[in-house]
Backbone as ProteinMPNN parsed JSONL, in Angstrom:
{"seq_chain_A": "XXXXXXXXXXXXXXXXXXXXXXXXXXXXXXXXXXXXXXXXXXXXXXXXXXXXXXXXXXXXXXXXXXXXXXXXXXXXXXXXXXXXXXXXXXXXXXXXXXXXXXXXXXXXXXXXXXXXXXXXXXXXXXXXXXXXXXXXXXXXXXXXXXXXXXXXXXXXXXXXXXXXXXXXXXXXXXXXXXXXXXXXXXXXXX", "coords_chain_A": {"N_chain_A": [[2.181, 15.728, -19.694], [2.642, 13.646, -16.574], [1.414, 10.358, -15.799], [-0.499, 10.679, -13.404], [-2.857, 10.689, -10.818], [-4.895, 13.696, -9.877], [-4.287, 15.582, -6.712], [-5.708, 16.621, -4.701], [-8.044, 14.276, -4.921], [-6.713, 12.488, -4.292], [-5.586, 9.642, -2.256], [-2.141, 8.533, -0.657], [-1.517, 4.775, 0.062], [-0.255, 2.973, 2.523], [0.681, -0.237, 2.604], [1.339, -2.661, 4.645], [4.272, -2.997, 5.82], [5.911, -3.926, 7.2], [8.393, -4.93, 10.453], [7.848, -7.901, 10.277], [7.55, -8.424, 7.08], [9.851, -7.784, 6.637], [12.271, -8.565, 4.429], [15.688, -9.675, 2.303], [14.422, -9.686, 0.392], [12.846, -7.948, -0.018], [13.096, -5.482, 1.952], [14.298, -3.815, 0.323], [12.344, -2.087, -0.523], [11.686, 0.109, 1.646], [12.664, 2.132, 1.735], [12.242, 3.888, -0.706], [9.8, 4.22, -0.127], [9.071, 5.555, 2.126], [10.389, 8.166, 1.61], [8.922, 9.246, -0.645], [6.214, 8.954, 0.627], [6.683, 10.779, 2.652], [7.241, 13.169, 1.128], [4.922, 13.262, -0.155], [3.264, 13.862, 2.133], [3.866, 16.364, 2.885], [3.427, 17.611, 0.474], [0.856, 18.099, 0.999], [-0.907, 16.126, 0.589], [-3.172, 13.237, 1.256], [-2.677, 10.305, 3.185], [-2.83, 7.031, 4.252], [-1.787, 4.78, 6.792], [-1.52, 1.028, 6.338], [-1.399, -1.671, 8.503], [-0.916, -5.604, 9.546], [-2.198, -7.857, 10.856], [-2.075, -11.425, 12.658], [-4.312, -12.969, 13.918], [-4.412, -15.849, 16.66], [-6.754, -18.448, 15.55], [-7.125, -17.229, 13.354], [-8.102, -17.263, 9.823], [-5.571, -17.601, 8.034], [-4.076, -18.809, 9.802], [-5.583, -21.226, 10.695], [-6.197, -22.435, 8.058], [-3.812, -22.549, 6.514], [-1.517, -22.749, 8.157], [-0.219, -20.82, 8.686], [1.685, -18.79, 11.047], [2.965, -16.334, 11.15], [3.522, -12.965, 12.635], [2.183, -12.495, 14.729], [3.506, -11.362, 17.24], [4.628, -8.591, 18.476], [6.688, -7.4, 18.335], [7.212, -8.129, 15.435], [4.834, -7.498, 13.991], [5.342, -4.152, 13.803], [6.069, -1.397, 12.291], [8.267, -0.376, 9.922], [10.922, 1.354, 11.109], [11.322, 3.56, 9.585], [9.19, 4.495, 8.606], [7.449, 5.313, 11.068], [7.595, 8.089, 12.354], [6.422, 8.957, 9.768], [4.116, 7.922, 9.928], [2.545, 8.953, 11.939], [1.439, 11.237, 11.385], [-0.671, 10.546, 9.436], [-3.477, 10.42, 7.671], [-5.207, 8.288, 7.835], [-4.827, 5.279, 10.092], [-4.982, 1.509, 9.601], [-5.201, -1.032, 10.909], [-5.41, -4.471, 10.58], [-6.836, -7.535, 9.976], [-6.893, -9.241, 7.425], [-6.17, -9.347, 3.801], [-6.76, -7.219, 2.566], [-7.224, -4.061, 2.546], [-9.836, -2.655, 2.707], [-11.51, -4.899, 3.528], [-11.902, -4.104, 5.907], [-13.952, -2.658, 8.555], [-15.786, 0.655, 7.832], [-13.898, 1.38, 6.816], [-13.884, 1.793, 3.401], [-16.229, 3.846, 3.689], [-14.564, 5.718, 5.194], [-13.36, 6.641, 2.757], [-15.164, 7.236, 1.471], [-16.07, 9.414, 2.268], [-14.406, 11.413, 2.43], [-13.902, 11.787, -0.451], [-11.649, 10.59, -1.555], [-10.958, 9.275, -4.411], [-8.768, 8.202, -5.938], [-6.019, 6.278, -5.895], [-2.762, 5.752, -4.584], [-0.773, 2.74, -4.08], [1.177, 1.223, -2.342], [3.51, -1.0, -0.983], [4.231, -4.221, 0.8], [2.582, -7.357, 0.717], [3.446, -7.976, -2.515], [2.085, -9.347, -3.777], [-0.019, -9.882, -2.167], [-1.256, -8.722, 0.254], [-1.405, -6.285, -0.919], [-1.825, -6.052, -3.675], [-4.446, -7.558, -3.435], [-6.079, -5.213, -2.09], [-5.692, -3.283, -3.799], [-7.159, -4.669, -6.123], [-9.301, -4.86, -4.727], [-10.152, -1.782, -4.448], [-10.955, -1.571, -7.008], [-12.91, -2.654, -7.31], [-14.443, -1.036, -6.204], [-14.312, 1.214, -7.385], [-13.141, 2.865, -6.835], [-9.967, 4.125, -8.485], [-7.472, 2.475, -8.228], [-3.575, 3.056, -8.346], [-1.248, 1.488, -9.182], [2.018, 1.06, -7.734], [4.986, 0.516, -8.533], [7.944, 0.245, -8.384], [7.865, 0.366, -5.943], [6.604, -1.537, -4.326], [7.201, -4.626, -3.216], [7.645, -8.203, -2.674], [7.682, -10.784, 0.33], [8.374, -13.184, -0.308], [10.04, -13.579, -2.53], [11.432, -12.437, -5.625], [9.996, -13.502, -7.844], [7.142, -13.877, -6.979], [6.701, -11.424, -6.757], [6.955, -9.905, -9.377], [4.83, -11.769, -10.541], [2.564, -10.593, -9.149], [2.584, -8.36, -10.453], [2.015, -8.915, -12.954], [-0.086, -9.749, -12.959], [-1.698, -7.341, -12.347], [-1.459, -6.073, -14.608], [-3.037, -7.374, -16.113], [-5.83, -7.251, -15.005], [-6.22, -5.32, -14.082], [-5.392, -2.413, -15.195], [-1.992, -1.733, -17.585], [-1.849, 1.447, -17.485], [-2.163, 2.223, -14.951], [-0.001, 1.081, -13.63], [2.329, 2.378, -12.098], [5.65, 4.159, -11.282], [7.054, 5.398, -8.166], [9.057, 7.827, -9.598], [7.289, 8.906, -10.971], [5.019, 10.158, -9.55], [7.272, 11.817, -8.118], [7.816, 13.536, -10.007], [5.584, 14.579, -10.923], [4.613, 15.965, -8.879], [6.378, 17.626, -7.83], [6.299, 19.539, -10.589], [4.309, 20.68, -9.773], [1.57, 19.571, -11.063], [-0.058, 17.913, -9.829], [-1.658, 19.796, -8.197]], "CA_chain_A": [[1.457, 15.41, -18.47], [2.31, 12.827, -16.311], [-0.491, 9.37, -15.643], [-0.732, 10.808, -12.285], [-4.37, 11.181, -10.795], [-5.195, 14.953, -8.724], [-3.851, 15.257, -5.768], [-7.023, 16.371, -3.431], [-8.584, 13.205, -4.752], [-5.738, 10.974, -4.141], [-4.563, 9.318, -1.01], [-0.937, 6.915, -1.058], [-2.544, 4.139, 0.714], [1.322, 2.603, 2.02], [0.388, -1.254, 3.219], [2.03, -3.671, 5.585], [5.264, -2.368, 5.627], [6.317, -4.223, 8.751], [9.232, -6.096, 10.593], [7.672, -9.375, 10.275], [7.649, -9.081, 6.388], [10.9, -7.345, 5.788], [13.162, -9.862, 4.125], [16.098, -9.417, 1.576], [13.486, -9.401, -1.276], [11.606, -6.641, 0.278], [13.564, -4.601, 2.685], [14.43, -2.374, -0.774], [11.237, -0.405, -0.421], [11.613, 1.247, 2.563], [12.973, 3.923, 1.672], [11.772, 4.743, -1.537], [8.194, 4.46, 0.416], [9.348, 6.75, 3.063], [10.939, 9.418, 0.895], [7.403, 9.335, -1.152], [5.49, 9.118, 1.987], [6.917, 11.83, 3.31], [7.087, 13.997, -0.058], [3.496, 13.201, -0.672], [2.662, 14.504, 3.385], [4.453, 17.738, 2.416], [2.425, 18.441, -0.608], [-0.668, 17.914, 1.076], [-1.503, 14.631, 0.009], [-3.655, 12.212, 1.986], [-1.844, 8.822, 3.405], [-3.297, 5.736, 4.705], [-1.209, 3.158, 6.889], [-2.121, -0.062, 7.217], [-0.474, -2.715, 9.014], [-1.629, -6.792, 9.126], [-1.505, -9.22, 12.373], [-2.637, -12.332, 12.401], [-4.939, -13.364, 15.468], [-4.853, -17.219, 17.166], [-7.392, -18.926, 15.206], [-7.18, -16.643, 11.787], [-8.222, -18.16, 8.563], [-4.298, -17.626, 7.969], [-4.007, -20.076, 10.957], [-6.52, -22.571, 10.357], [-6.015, -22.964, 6.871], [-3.029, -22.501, 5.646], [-1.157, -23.167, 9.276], [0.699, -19.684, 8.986], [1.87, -18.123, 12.325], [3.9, -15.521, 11.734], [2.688, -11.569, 12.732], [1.627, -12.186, 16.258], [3.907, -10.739, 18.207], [4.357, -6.989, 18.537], [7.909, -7.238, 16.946], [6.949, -8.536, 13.825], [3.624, -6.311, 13.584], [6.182, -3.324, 14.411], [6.044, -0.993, 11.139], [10.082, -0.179, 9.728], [11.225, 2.435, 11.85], [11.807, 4.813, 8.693], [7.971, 5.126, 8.996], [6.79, 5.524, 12.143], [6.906, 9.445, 12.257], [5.164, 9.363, 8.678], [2.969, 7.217, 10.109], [1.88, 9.619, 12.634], [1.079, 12.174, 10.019], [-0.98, 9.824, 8.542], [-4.794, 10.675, 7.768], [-5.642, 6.955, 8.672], [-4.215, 4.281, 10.234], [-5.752, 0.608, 9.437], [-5.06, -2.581, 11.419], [-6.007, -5.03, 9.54], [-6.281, -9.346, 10.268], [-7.124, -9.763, 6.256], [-5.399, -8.973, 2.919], [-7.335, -6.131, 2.1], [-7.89, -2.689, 3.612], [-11.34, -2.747, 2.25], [-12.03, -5.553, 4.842], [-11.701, -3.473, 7.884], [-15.176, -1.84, 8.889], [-15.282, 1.875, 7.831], [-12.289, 2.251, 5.733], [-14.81, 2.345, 2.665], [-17.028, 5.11, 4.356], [-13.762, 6.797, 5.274], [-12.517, 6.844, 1.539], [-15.766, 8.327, 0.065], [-16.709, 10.738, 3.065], [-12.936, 11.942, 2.137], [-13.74, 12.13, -1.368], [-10.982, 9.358, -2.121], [-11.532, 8.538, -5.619], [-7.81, 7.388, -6.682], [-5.616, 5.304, -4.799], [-1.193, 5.145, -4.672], [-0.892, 1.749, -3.576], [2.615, 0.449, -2.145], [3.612, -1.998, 0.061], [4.358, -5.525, 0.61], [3.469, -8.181, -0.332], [2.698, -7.337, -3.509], [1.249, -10.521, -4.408], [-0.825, -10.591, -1.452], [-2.169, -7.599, 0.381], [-0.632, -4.939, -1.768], [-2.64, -6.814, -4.81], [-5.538, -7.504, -2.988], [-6.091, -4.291, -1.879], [-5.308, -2.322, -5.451], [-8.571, -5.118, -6.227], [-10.922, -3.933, -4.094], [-10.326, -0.795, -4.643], [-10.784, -1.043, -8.072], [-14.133, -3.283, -7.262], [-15.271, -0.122, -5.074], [-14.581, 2.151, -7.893], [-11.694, 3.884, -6.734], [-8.441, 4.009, -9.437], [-5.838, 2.036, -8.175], [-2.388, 3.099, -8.916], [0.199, 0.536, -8.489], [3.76, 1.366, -7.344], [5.471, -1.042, -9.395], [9.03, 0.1, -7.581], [7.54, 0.489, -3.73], [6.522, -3.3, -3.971], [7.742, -6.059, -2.986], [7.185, -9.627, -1.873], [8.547, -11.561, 1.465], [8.516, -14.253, -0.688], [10.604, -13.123, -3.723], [10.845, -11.423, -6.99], [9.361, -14.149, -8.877], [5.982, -13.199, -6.055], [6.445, -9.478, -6.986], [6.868, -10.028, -10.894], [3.777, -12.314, -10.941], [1.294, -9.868, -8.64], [2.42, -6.923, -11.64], [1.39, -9.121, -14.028], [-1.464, -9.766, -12.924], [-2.195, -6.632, -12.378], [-1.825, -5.586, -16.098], [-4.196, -8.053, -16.959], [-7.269, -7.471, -14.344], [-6.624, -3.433, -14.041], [-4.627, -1.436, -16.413], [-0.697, -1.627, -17.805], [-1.53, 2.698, -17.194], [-2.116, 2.226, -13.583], [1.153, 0.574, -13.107], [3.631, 3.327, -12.375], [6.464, 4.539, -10.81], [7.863, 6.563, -7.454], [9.678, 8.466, -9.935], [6.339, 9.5, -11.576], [4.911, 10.624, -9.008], [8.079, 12.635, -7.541], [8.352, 14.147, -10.759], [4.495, 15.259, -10.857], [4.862, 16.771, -7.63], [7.769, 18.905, -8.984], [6.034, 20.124, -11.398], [3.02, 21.27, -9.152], [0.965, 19.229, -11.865], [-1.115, 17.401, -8.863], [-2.063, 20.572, -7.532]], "C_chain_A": [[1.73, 13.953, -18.076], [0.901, 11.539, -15.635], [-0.009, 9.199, -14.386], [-1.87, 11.65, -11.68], [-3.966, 12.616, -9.903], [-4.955, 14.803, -7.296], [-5.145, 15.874, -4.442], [-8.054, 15.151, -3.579], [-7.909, 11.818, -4.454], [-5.422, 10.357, -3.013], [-3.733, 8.385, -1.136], [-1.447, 6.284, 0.122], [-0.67, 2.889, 0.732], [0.531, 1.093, 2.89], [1.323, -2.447, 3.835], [3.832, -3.661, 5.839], [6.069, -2.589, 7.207], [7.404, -5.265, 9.32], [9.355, -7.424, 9.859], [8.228, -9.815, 8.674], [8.427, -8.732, 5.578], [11.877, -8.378, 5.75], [14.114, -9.074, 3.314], [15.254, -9.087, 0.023], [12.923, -8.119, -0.662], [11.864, -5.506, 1.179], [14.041, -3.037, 1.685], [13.546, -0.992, -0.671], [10.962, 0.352, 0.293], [12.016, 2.086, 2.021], [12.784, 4.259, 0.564], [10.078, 5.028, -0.94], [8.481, 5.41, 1.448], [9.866, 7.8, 2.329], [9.521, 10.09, -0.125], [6.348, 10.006, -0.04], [5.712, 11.026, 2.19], [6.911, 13.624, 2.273], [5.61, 14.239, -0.074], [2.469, 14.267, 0.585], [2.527, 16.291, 3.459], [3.611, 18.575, 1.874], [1.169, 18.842, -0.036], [-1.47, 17.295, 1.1], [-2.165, 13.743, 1.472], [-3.456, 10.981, 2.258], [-2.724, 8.434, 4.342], [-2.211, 4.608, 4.946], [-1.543, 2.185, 7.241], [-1.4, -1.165, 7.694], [-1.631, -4.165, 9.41], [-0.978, -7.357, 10.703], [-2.439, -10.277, 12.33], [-2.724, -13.204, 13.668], [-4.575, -14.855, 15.477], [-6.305, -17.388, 16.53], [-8.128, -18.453, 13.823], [-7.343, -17.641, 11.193], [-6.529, -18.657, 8.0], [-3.725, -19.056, 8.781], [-4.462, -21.22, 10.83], [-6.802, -23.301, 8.787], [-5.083, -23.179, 6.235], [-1.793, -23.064, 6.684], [0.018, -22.311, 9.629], [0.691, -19.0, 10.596], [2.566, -17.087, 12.656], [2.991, -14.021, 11.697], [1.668, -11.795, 13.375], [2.344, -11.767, 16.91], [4.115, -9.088, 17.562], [6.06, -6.703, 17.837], [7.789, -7.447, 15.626], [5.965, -7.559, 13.59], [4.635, -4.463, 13.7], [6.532, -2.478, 12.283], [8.012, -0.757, 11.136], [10.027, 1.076, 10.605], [11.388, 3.746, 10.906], [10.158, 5.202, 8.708], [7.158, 5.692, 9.792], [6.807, 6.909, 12.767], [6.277, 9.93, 11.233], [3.837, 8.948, 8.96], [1.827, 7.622, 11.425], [1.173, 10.812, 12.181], [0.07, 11.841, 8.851], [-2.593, 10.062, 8.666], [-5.731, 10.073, 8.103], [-5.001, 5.921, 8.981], [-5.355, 2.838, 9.729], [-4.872, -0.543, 10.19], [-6.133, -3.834, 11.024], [-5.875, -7.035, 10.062], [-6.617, -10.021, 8.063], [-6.492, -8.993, 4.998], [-5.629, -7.643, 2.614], [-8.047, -4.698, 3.207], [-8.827, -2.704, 3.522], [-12.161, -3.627, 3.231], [-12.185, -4.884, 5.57], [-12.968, -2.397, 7.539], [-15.01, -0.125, 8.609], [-14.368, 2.099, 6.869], [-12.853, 2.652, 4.584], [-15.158, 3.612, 2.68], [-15.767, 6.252, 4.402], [-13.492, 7.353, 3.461], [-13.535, 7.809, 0.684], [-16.365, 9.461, 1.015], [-15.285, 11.786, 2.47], [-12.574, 12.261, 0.551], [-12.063, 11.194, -2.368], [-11.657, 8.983, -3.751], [-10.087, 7.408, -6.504], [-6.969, 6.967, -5.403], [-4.371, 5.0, -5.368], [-1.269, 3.952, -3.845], [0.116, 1.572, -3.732], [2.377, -0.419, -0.826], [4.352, -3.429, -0.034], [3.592, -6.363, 1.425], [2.578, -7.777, -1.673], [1.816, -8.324, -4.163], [-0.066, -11.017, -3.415], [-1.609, -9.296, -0.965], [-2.165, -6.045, -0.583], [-2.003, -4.931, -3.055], [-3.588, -6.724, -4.614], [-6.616, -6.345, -2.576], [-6.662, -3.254, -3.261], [-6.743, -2.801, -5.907], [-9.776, -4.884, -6.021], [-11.166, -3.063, -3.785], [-11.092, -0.629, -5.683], [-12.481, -1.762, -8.453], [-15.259, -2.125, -6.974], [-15.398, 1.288, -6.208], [-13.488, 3.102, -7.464], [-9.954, 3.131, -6.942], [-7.626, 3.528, -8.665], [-4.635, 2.121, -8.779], [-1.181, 2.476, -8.385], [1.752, 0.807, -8.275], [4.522, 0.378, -7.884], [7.313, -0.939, -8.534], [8.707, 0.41, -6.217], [6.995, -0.413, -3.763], [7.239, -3.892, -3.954], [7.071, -7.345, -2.292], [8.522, -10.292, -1.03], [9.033, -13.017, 0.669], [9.378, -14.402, -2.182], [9.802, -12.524, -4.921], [9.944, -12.055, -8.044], [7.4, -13.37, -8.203], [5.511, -12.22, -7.335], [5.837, -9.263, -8.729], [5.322, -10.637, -11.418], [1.905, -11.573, -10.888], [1.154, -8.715, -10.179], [1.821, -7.775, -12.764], [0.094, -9.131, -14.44], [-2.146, -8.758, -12.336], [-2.746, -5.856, -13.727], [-2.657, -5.642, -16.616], [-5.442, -7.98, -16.266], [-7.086, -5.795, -14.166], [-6.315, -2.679, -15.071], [-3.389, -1.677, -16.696], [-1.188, 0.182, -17.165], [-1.639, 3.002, -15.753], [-0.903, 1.457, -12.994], [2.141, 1.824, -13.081], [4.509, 3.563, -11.829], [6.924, 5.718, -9.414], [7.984, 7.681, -8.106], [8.36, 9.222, -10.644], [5.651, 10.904, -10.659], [5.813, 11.83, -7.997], [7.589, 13.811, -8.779], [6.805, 15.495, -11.144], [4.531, 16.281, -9.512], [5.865, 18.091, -7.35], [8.054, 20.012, -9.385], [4.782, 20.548, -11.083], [1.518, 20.693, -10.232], [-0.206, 18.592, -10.926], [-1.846, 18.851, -8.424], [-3.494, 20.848, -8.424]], "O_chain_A": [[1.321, 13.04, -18.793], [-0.2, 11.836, -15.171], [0.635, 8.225, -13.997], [-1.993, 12.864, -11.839], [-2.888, 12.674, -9.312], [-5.465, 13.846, -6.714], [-5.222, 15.329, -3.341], [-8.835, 14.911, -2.658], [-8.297, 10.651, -4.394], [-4.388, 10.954, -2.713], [-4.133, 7.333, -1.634], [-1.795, 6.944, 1.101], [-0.104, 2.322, -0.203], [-0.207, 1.386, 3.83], [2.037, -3.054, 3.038], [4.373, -4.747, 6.048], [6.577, -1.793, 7.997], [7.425, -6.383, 8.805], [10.263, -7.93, 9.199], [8.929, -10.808, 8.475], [8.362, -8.916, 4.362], [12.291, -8.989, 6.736], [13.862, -7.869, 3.285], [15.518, -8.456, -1.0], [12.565, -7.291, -1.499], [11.032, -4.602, 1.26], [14.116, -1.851, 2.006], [13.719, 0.226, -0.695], [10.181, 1.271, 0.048], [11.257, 3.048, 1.9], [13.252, 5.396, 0.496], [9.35, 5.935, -1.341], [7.646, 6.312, 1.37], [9.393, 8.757, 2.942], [9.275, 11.293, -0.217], [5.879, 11.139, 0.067], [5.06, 12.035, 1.92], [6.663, 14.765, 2.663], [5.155, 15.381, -0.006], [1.522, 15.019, 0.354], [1.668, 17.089, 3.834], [3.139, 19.649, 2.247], [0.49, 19.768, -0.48], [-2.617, 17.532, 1.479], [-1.575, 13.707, 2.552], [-4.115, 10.252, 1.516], [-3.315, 9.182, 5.122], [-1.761, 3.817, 4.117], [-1.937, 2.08, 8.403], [-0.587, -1.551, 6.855], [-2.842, -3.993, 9.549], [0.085, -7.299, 11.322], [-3.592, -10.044, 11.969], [-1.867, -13.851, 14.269], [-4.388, -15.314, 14.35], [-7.133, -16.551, 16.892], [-9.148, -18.9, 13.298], [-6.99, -18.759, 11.567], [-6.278, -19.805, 7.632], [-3.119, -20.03, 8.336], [-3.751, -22.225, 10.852], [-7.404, -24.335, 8.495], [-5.195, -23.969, 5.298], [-1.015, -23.846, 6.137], [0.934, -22.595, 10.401], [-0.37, -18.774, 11.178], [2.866, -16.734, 13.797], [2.014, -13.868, 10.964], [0.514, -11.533, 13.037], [1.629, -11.57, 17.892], [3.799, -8.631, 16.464], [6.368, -5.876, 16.979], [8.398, -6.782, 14.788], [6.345, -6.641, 12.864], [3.785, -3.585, 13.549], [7.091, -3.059, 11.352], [8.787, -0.936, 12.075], [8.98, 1.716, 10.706], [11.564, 4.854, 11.411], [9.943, 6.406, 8.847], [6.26, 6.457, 9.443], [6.062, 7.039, 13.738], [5.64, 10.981, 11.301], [2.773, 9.361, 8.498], [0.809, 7.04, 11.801], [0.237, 11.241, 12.855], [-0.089, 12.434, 7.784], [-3.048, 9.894, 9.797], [-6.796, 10.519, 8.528], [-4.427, 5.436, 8.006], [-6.526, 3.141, 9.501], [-3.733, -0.751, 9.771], [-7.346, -3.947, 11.203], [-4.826, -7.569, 10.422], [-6.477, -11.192, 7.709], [-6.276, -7.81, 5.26], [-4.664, -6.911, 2.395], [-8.883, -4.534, 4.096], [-9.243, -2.818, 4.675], [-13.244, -3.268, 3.694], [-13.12, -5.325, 6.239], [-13.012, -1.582, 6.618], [-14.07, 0.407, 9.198], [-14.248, 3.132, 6.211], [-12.6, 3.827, 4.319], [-14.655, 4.467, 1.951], [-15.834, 7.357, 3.862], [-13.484, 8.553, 3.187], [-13.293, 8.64, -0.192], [-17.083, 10.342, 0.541], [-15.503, 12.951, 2.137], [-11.515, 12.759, 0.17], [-11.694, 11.321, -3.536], [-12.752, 8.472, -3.983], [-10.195, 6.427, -7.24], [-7.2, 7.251, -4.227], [-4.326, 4.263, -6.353], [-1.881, 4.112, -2.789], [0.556, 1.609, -4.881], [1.465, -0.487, -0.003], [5.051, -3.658, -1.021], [3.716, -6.311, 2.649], [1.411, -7.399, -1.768], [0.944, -8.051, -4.987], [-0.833, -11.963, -3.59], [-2.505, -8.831, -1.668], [-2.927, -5.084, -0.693], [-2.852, -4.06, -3.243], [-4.196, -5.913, -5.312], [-7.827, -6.521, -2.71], [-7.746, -2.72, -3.496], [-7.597, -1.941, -6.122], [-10.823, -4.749, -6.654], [-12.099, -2.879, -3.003], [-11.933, 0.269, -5.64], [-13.121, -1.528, -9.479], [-16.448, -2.132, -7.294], [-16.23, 2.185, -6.069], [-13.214, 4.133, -8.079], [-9.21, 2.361, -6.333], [-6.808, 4.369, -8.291], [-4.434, 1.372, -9.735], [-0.399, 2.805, -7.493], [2.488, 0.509, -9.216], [4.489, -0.736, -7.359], [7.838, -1.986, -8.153], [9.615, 0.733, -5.45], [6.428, -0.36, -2.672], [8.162, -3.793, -4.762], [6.122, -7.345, -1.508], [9.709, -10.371, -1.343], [9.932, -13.755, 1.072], [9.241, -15.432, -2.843], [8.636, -12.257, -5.212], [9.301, -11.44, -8.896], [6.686, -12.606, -8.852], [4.671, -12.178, -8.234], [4.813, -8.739, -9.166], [4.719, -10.183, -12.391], [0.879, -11.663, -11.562], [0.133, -8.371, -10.773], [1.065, -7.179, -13.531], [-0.573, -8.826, -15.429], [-3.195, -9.057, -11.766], [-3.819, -5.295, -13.949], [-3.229, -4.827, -17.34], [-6.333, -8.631, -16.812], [-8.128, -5.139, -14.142], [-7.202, -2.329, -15.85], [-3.085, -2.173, -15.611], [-0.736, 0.238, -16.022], [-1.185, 4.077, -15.363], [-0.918, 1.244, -11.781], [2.687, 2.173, -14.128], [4.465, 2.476, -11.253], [7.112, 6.889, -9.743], [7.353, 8.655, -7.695], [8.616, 10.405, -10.863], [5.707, 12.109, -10.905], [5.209, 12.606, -7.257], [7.044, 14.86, -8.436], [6.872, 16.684, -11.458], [4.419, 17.5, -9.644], [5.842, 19.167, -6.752], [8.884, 20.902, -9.201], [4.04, 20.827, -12.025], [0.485, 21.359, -10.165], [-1.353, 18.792, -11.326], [-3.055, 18.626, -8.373], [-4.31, 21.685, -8.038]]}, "name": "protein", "num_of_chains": 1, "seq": "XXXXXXXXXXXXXXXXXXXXXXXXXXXXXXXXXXXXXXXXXXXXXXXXXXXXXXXXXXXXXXXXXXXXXXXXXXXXXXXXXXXXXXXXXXXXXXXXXXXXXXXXXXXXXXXXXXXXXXXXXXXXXXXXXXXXXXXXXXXXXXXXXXXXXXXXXXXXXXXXXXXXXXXXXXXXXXXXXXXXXXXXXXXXXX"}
């Protein structure tokens, strides 16, 4: 048996996955997140996209003096998503790291019986991370995609968010695409 939670309690929850913060470090995971995505839609599975923009006068803005992911190109999900992402059981627009911020998304997760949580995305050190957190604050299993992350900001980023995931959630909640393909497979989610 693979350490992959039930699939009517699961939703892949794919996060920020957008122009602005596809770089050479991070442009890799499209398409293992779309081939998932879209596998996972198939089965049955419940997806969540959320995408990040960052208003005139954000904390992002005023503190840190970041500006990028205001315009509608940069907020602009990869194009390999945007018919998964219509298929998608919720969308989230989001101005803060964490889906959990945004009004409702909670409520949605336990009216929906949400109890575990595929978490990909980028950045993995930032909303990806953050996210997986307050899930795992809220009580619902975070399972980290350790190959559908990445960071805009490199691998050192990416390497550092997994670590510190090991150490504040689980090493068994770190897993793999390939886990999950392979559960799916084997009708073992069902």
């Amino acid at each position: 048996m693979l350490p992959v939670p039930p699939l009517q309690s699961t939703v892949l929850v794919v996060v920020d996955v957008q122009a602005g913060f596809l770089r050479e470090s991070s442009q890799h995971v499209v398409a293992p997140i779309a081939e998932l995505l879209d596998a996972w839609q198939r089965a049955g599975g419940a997806s969540v996209i959320a995408t990040f923009e960052n208003p005139p006068g954000s904390q992002y803005e005023t503190i840190t003096g970041w500006l990028r992911l205001r315009s509608a190109e940069e907020q602009a999900l990869a194009p390999e998503l945007v018919p998964l992402a219509a298929r998608a059981d919720l969308r989230v627009s989001k101005s803060t790291s964490s889906i959990l911020k945004v009004s409702g998304v909670l409520d949605t997760f336990r009216a929906r019986g949400w109890q575990h949580a595929l978490v990909c995305g980028i950045d993995t050190d930032s909303c990806v991370y953050d996210s997986a957190i307050d899930l795992f604050q809220y009580s619902i299993t975070p399972w980290l995609l350790t190959d559908a992350c990445a960071s805009s900001g490199g691998e050192k980023f990416h390497a550092a968010a997994l670590l510190l995931a090991k150490r504040n959630l689980a090493p068994r909640l770190l897993i793999t695409t390939g886990d999950v393909h392979r559960t799916l497979t084997e009708g073992e989610l069902q």
